[in-house]
C-alpha positions in Angstrom: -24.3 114.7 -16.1 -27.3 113.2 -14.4 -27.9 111.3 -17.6 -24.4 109.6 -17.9 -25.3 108.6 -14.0 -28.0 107.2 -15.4 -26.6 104.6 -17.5 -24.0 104.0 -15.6 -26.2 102.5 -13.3 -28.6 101.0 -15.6 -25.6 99.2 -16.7 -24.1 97.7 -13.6 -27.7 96.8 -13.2 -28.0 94.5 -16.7 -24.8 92.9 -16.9 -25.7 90.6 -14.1 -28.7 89.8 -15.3 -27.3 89.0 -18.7 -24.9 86.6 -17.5 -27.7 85.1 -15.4 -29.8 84.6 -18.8 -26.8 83.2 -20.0 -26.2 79.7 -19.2 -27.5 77.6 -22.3 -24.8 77.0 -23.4 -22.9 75.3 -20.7 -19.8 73.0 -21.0 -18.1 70.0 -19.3 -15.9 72.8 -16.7 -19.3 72.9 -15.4 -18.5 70.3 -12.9 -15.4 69.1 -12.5 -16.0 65.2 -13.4 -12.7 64.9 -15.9 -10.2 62.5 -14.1 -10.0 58.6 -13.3 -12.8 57.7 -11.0 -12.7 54.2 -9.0 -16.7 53.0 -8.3 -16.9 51.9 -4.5 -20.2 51.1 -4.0 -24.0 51.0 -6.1 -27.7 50.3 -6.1 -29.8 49.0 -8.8 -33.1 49.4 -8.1 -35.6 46.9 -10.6 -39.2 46.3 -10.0 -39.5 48.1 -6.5 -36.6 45.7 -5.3 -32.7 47.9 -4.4 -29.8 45.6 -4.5 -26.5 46.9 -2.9 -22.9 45.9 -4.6 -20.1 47.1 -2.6 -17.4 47.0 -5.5 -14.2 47.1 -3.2 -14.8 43.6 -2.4 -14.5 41.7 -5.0 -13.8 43.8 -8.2 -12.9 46.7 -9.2 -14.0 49.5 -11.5 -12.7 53.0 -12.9 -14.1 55.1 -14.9 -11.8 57.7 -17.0 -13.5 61.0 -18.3 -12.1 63.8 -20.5 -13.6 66.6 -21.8 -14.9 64.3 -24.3 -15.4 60.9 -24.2 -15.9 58.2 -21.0 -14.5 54.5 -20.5 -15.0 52.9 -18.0 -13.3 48.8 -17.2 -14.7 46.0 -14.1 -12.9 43.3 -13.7 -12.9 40.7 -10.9 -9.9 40.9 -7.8 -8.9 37.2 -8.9 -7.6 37.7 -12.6 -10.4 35.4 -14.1 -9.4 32.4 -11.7 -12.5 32.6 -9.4 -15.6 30.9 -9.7 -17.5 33.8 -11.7 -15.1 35.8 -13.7 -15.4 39.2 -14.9 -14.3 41.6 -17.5 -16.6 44.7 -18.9 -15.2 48.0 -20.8 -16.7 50.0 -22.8 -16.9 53.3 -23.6 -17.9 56.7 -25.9 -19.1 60.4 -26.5 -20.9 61.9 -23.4 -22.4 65.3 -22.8 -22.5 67.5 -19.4 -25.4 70.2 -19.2 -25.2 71.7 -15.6 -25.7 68.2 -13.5 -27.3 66.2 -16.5 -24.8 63.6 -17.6 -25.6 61.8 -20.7 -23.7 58.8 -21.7 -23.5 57.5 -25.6 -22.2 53.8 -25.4 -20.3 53.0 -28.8 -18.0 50.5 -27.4 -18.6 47.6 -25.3 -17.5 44.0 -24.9 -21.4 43.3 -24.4 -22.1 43.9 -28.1 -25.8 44.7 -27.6 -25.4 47.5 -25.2 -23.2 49.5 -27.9 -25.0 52.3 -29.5 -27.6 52.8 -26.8 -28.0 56.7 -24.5 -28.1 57.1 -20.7 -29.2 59.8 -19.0 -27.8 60.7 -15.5 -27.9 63.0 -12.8 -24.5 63.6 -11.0 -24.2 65.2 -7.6 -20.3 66.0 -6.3 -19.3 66.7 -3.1 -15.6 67.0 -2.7 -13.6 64.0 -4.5 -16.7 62.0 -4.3 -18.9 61.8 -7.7 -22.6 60.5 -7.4 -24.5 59.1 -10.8 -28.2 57.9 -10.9 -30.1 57.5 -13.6 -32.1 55.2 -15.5 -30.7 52.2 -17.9 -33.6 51.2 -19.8 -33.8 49.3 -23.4 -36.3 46.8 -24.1 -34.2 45.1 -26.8 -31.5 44.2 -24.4 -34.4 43.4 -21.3 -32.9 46.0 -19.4 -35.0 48.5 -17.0 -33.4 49.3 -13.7 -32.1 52.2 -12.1 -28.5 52.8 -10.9 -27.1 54.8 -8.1 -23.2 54.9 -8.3 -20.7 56.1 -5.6 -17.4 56.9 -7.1 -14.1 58.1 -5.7 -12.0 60.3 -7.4 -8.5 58.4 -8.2 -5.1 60.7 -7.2 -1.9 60.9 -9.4 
């Protein structure tokens, strides 16, 4: 009898620690980043100098992500018609590892930037999704870091 205590015990005693040991293999439900997200606000930080873009004003951006792919579309608040029009989309494969958010670019209307990789961290609190990370690639002169604020979109 005492020895069936015994494992009974030693068995509620592993099974936690097994599912603590095993989180390699996480998936995208680890955070909860599919959905349409609109981008309010950013900082790109280059050479020691941050430059704030509050993207309400005079654009606007969403980003849509399932539990695949991302795409993301910018375009300017004045249908082209302003003094410095603007149109970006692009899109691809991404994977999620707890808050590590990598981004593979195989479409984009700015040809170069296709086929490049972006690492990100993501924070979320509530409906609000937080991306930093690094956008660096010598061949297309590009080495800043970005902080993005969005907002999750409702139905």
């Amino acid at each position: 009898m005492n020895l069936k205590v015994g494992l009974i015990i030693l068995t509620s005693a592993l099974i936690p620690v097994l599912n603590f040991m095993n989180t390699e293999d996480q998936t995208p439900k680890d955070l909860p980043i599919q959905g349409t997200w609109q981008l309010v606000s950013g900082v790109t930080i280059e050479k020691g100098k941050s430059t704030f873009t509050d993207y309400k004003k005079d654009m606007k951006q969403i980003k849509i992500i399932n539990d695949t792919h991302f795409a993301f579309f910018n375009h300017d608040l004045k249908q082209g018609k302003g003094p410095k029009p603007v149109f970006v989309a692009g899109g691809g494969k991404y994977t999620l590892k707890g808050n590590e958010y990598t981004e593979h670019l195989e479409y984009c209307n700015y040809r170069e930037w296709e086929h490049k990789t972006f690492s990100f961290k993501l924070t979320m609190k509530g409906d609000t999704l937080i991306q930093r990370g690094l956008e660096k690639d010598e061949k297309i002169g590009v080495d800043h870091e970005i902080i993005e604020k969005y907002v999750r979109l409702k139905d």
